[in-house]
C-alpha positions as CSV (number, residue, x, y, z in Angstrom):
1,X,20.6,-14.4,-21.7
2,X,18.9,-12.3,-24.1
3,X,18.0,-8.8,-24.6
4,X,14.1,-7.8,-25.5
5,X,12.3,-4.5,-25.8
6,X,9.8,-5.8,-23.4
7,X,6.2,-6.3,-25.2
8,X,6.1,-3.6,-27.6
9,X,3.2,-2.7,-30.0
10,X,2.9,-2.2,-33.7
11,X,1.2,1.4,-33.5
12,X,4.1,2.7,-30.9
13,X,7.2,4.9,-31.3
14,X,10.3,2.4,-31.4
15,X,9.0,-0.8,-31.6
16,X,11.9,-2.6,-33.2
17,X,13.8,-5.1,-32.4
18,X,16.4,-2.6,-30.6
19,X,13.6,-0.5,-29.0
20,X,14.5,1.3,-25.5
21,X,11.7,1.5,-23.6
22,X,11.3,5.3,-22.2
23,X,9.0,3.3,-18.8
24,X,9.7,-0.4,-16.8
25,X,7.4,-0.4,-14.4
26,X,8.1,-2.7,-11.6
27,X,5.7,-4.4,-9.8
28,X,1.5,-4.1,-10.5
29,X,-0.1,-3.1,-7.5
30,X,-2.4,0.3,-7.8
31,X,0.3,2.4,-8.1
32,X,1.9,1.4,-11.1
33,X,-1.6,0.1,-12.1
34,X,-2.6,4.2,-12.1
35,X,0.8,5.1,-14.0
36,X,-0.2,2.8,-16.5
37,X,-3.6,4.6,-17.1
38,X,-2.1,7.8,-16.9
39,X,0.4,6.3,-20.1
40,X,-2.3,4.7,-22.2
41,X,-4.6,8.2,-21.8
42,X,-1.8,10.1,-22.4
43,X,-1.0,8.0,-25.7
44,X,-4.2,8.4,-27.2
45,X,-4.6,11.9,-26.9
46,X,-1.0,12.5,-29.0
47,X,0.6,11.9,-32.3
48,X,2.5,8.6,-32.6
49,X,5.9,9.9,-32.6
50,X,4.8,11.8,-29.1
51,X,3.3,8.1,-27.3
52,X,5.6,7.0,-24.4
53,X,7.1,3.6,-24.9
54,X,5.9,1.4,-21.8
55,X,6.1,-2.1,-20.2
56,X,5.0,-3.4,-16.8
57,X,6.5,-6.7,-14.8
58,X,4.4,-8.2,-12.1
59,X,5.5,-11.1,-10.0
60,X,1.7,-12.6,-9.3
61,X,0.1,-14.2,-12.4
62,X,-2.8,-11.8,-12.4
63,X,-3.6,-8.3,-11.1
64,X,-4.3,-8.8,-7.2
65,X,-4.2,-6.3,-4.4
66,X,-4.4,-7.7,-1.0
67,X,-6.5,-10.8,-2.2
68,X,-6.2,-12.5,1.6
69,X,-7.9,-9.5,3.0
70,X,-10.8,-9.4,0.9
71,X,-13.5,-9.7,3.7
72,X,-17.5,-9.6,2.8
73,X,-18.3,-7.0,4.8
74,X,-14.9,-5.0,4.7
75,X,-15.3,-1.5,3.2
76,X,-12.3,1.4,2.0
77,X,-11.2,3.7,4.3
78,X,-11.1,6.2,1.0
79,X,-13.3,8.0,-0.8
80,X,-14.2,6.2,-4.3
81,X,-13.6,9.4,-6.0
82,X,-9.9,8.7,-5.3
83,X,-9.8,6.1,-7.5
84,X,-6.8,5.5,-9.8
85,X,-7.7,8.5,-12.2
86,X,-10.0,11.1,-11.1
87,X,-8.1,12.9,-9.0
88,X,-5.3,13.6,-12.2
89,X,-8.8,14.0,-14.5
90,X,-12.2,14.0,-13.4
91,X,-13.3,13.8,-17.2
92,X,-11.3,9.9,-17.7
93,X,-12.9,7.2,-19.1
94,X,-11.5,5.0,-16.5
95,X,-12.7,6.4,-13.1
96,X,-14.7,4.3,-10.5
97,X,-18.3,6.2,-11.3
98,X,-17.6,4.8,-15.3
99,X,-16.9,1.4,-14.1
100,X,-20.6,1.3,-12.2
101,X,-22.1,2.8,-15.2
102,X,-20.5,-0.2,-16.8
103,X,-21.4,-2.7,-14.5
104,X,-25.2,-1.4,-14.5
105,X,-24.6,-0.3,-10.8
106,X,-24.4,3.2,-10.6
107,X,-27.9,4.0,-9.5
108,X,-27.8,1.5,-7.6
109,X,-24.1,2.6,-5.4
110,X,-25.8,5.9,-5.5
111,X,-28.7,4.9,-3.6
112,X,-26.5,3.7,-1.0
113,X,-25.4,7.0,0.1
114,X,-21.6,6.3,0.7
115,X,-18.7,7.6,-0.3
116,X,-16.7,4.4,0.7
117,X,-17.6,0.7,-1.2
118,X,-16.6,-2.7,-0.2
119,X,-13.0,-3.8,-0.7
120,X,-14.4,-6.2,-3.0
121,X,-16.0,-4.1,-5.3
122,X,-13.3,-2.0,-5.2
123,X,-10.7,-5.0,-6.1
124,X,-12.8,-5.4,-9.2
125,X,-12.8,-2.0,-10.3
126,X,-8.8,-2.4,-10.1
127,X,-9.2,-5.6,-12.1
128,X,-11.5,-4.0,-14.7
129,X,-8.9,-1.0,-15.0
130,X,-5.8,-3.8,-15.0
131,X,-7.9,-5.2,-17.7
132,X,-7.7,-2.4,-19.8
133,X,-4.3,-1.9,-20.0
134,X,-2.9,-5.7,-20.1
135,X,-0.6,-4.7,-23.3
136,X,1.0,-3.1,-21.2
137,X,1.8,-6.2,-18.6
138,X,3.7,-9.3,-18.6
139,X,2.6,-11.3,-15.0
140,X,4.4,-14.1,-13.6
141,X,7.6,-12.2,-14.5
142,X,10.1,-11.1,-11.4
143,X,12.9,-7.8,-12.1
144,X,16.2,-9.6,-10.4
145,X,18.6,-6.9,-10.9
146,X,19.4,-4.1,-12.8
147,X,23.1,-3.3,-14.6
148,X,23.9,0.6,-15.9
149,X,24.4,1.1,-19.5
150,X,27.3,3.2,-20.1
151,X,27.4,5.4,-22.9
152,X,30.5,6.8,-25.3
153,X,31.2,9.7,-22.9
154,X,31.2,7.2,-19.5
155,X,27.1,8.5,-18.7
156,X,24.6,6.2,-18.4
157,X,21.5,7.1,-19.5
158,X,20.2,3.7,-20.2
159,X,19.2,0.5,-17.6
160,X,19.7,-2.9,-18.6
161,X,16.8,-4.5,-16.2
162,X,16.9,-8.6,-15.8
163,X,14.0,-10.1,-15.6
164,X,12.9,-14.2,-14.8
165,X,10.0,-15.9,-15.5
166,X,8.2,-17.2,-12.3
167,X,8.6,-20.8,-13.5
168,X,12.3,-19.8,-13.5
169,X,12.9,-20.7,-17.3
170,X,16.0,-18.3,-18.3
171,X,16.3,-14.8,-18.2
172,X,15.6,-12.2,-20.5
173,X,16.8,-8.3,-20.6
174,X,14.9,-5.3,-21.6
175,X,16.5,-2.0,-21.8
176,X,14.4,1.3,-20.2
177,X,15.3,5.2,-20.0
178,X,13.4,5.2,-16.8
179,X,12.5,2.6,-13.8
180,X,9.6,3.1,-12.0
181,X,9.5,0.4,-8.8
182,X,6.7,-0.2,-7.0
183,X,7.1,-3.0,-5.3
184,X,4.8,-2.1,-2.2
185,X,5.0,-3.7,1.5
186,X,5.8,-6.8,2.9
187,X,4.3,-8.7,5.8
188,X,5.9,-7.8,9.2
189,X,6.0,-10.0,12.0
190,X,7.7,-9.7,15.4
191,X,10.8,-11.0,16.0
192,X,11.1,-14.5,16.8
193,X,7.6,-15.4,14.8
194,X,7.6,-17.5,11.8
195,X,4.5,-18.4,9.9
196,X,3.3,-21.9,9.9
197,X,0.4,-24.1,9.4
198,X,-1.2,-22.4,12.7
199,X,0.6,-19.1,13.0
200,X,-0.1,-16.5,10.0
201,X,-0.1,-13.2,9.3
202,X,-3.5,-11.6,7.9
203,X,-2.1,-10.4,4.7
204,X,-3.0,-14.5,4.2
205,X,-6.5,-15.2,6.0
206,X,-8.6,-16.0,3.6
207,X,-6.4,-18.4,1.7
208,X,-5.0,-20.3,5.1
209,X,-9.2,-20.6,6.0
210,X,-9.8,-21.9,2.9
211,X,-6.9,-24.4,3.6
212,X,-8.5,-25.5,7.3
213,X,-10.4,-29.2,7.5
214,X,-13.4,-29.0,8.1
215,X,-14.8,-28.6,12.0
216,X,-17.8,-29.1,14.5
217,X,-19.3,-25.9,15.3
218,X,-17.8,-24.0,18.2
219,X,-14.6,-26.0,18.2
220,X,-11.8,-23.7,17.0
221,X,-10.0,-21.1,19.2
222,X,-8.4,-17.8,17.4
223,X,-6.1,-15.2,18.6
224,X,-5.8,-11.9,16.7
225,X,-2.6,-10.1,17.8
226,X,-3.0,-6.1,17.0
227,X,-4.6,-3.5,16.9
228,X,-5.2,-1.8,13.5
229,X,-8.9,-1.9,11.4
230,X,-6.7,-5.1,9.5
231,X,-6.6,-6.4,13.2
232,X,-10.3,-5.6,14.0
233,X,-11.7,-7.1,10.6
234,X,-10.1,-9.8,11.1
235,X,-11.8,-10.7,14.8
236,X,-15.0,-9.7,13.1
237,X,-14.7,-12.2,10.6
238,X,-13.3,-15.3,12.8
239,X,-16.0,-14.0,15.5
240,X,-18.9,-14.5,12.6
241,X,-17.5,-18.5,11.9
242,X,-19.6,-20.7,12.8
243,X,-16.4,-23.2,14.0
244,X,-15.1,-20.5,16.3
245,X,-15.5,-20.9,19.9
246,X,-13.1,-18.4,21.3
247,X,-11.8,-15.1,19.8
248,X,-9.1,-13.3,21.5
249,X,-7.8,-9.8,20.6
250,X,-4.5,-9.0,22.0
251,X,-3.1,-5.4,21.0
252,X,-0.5,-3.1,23.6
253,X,-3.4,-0.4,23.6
254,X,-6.1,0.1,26.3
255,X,-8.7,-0.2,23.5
256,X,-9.0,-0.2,19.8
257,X,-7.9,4.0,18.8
258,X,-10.6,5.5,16.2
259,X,-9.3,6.7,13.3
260,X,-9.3,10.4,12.7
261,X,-11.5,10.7,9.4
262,X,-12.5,14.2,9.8
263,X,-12.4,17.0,7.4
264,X,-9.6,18.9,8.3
265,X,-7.0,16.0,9.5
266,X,-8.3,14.3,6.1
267,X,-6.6,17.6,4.3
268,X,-2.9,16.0,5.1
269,X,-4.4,13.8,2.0
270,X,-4.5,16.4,-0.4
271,X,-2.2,16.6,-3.1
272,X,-0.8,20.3,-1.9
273,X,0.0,18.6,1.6
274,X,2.8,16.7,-0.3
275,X,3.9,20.1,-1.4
276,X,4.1,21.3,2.0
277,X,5.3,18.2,3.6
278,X,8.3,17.6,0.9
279,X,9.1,21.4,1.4
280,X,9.1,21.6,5.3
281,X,12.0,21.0,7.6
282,X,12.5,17.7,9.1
283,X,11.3,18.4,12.5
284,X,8.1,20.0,10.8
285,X,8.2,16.8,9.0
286,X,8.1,14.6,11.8
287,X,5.7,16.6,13.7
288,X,3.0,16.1,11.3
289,X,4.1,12.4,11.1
290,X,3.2,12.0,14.8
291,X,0.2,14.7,14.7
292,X,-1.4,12.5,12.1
293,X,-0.2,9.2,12.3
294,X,-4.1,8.6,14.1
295,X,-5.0,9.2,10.4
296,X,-4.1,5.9,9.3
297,X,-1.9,3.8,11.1
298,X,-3.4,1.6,14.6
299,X,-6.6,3.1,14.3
300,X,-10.2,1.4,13.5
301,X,-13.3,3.0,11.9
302,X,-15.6,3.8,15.0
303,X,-18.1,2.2,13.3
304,X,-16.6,-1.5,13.7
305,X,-15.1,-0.2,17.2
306,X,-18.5,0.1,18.6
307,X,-19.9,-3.1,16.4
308,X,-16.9,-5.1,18.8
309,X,-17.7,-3.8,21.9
310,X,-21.6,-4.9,21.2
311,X,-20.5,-8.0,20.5
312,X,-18.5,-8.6,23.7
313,X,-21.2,-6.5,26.1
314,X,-24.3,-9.0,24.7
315,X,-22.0,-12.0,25.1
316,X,-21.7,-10.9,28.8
317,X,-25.7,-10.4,29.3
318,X,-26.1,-13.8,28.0
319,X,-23.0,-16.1,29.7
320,X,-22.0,-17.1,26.6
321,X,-18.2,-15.2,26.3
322,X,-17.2,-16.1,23.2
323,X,-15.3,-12.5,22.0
324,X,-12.1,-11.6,24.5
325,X,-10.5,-8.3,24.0
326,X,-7.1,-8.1,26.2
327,X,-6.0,-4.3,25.9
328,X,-2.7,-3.3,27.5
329,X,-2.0,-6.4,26.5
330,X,0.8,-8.0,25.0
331,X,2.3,-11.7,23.9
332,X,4.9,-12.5,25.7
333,X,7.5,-14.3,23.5
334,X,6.1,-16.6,20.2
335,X,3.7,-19.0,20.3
336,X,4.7,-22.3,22.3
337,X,5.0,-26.3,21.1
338,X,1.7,-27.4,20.3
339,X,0.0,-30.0,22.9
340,X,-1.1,-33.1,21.5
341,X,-4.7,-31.9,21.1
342,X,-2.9,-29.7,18.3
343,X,-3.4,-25.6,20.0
344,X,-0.8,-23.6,21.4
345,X,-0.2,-22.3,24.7
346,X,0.0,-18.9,23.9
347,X,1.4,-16.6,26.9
348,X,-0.1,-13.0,27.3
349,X,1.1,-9.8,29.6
350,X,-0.8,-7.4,31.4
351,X,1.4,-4.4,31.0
352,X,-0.4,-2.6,34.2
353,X,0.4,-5.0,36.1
354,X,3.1,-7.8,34.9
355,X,0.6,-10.4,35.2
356,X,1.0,-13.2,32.0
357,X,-1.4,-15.7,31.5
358,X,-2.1,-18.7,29.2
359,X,-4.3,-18.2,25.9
360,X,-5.0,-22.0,24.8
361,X,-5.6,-21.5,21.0
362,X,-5.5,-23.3,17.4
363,X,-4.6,-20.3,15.4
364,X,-2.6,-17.2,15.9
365,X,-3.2,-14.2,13.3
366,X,-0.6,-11.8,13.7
367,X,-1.5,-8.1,12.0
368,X,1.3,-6.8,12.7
369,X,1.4,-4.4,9.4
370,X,4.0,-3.8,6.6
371,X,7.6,-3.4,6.0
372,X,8.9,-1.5,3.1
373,X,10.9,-3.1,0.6
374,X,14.6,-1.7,0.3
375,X,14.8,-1.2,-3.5
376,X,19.1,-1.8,-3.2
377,X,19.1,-5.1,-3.7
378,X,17.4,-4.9,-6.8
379,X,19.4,-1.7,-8.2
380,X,23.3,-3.4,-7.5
381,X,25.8,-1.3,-8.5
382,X,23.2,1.5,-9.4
383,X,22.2,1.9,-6.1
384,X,25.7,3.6,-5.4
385,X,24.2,6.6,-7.6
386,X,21.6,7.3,-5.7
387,X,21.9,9.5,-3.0
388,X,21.0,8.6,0.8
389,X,20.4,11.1,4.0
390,X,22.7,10.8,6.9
391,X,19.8,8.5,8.4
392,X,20.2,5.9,5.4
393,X,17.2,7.0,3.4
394,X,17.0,7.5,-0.3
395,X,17.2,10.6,-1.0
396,X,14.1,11.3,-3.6
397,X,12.9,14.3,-5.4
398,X,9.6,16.3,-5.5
399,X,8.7,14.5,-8.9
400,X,9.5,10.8,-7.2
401,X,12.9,10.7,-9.2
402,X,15.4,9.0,-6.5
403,X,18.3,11.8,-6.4
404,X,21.4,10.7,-8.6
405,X,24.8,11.7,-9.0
406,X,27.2,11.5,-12.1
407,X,27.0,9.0,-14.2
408,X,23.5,8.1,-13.7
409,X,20.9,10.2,-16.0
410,X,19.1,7.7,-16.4
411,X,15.4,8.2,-14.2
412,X,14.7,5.6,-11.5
413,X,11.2,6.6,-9.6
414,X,9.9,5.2,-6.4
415,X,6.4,4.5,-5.6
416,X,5.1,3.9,-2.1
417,X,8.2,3.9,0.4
418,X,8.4,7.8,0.2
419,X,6.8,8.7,3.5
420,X,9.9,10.3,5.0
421,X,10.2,12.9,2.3
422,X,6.4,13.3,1.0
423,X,4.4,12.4,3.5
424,X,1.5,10.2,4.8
425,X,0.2,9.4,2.0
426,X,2.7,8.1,0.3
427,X,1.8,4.6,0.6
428,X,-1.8,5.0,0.4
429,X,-4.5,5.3,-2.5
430,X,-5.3,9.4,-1.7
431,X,-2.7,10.7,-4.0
432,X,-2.0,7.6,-6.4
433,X,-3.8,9.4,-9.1
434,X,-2.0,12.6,-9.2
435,X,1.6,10.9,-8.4
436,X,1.1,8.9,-11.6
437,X,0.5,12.1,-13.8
438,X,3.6,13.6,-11.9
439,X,5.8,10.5,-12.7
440,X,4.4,10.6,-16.2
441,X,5.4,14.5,-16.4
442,X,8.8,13.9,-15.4
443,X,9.4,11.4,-17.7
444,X,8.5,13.7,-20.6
445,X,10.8,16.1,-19.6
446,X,8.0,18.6,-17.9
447,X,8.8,20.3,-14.2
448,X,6.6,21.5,-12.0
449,X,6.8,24.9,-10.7
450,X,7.8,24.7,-6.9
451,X,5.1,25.8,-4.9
452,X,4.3,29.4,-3.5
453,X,3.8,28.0,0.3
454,X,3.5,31.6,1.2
455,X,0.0,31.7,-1.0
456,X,-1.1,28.0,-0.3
457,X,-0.9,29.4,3.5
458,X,-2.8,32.3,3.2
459,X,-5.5,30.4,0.7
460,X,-6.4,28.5,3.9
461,X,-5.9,31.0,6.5
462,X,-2.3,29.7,8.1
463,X,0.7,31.9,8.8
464,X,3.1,31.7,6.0
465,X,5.6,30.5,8.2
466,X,6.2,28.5,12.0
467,X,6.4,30.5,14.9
468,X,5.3,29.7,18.5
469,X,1.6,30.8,17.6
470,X,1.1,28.1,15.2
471,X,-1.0,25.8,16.3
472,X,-2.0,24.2,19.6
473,X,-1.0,20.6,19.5
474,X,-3.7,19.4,21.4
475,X,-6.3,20.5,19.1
476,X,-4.2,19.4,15.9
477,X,-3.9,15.8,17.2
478,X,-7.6,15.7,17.8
């Protein structure tokens, strides 16, 4: 096993054979993907003994951000002006409006009049930016573990991090002042479920239909089990296939929830909300979890709400029933044995009333959402550094910087699983920009002030602190 610098280049500070890294990025989803911008922009704008030193690992062998979800008529739920870099400067070369201009586009996305593109053009402005900075990458390589580097006085201000090849072919070492891991979500399904030729999850769609045999027309039936805009794009798109013969939406709610995408809910997005939210007590902290959880997770646009229920109503009028929503509905248990015709009995509750019935169907999608990835098996014996709350989460700092004890100097930042300390938008693109320039600050040693809450209250007309006057629930929920 041998010891590397990572990928360095010529023109950078340390670039020899022994050269500590000051950044190891793992993982190369959006978030790491914006730190990496923020790096090479910060680079060019200093002298070369100022550039920070950084490498990137990334499991997949190219840049890819939810690939199976990729729908042609999908759009973002966010604004394209919080792209990877605006929101930390409007003036970089690298925002979403410069990639149009590139493209030839942007009279064109103007004339649209959105604020909100397709996934897919959005997934190739994060390709174009992952473009830009693919120095900085090495892809098809997996972080296994991570040993401390002690120093003469017993600190460790160093991290040896492993790494593997994805063909598996030996290990190497590269040695960083900091580790940034963003590792994002994986698939959830419900206990009991395993994913098979039949049963998926919709993280996948798009490759498993790819993967189906051809069919006659009308001749597969699909199941769609939740209740999320993942969960209603997903019956839109099986709906629109010409093999499908039956669609059936199963979620535990009465009816799909709208998302709350209005202008004042939409400000528990804005990068002083984190302030607030990391400096507020934990019930406060829970409270605007559940106030605003209709922000983001569950919820559908209205827009492809009302585009269902059109569906299903006209279906009705004409006999032909092809769209089944079953709210207050759940499945009982996991999919059965597959009949010799090759579906599944599939066994659905009524909550209401108790009632379960048979769903006869050839595919079960479950989107069932995300799980966080526990970074502790990858940190091993570092992991005993980092500090945890009496509830077992990491404890992590305004800056992203887990919170370490003696020995461990050494910086390790998480991106993404951070909701319990900074908030909602943790794992989504809203504040990516702006947490990258944070990380980015930390790492060279800047701090940020702690913020006056007592003036960011009365800038927007709040008390400056909680009494039993603030707020009506009802009305903040809505």
């Amino acid at each position: 096993m041998s010891r590397e610098p990572g990928w360095p280049d010529p023109h950078r500070r340390g670039a020899g054979p022994d050269a500590v890294l000051d950044v190891l990025g793992v993982g190369f989803g959006p978030s790491n993907l914006a730190l990496a911008l923020a790096v090479q922009e910060h680079n060019e704008r200093v002298p070369a003994q100022d550039r920070v030193v950084a490498s990137f690992v990334e499991q997949q062998a190219a840049f890819g951000w939810h690939r199976g979800m990729l729908l042609a008529n999908a759009t973002m739920q966010v604004s394209f002006l919080k792209d990877l870099v605006t929101m930390r400067d409007p003036t970089s070369p690298r925002s979403f409006l410069n990639y149009l201009q590139g493209q030839g586009r942007l009279a064109d996305f103007i004339n649209t009049k959105t604020m909100f593109p397709s996934r897919v053009e959005f997934h190739d402005y994060l390709e174009w930016c992952a473009a830009d900075v693919r120095h900085l990458v090495a892809y098809g390589t997996r972080a296994v573990s991570v040993q401390p580097v002690t120093g003469p006085d017993g600190t460790v201000d160093e991290l040896d991090v492993v790494l593997r090849d994805a063909q598996g072919d030996g290990t190497r070492v590269v040695r960083t002042r900091n580790l940034v891991l963003a590792t994002g979500l994986v698939p959830w399904l419900p206990p009991g479920v395993q994913r098979c030729e039949r049963v998926w999850h919709n993280s996948e769609l798009l490759f498993r239909l790819a993967e189906l045999a051809p069919a006659p027309p009308r001749s597969r039936r699909y199941v769609v089990v939740g209740a999320g805009q993942s969960a209603a794009e997903a019956t839109a798109h099986l709906h629109d296939r010409e093999d499908a013969a039956a669609v059936h939406s199963v979620f535990s709610r009465y009816g799909y929830s709208p998302a709350d995408d209005t202008s004042f809910a939409n400000r528990i997005f804005d990068p002083e909300a984190v302030d607030h939210f990391y400096a507020a007590p934990g019930e406060v902290k829970q409270m605007l979890m559940d106030y605003h959880a209709n922000t983001n997770y569950s919820v559908v646009d209205p827009e492809l709400i009302q585009d269902l229920y059109t569906r299903a109503y006209q279906e009705k009028v004409a006999g032909e029933q092809r769209l089944h929503v079953h709210g207050a509905s759940r499945v009982a248990g996991v999919p059965g044995a597959r009949s010799a015709t090759g579906e599944f009995a599939l066994e659905v509750e009524f909550l209401p009333t108790g009632q379960v019935h048979a769903i006869g169907t050839d595919i079960v999608v479950y989107a069932t959402g995300y799980r966080p990835i526990d970074p502790s098996g990858l940190l091993g014996d570092v992991g005993a550094w980092c500090r945890r709350a009496e509830d077992g989460e990491l404890l992590v700092e305004r800056d992203y910087r887990l919170h370490t004890v003696h020995p461990l100097r050494a910086g390790v930042y998480l991106q993404g699983p951070t909701e319990h300390t900074h908030g909602i938008s943790s794992t989504l693109l809203s504040t990516t920009a702006v947490r990258a320039a944070e990380i980015l600050d930390s790492v060279l040693g800047h701090r940020r002030p702690e913020p006056d809450l007592a003036v960011a209250h009365a800038e927007i007309g709040e008390p400056a602190t909680l009494g039993s006057g603030w707020g009506d629930p009802g009305v903040i929920t809505e």
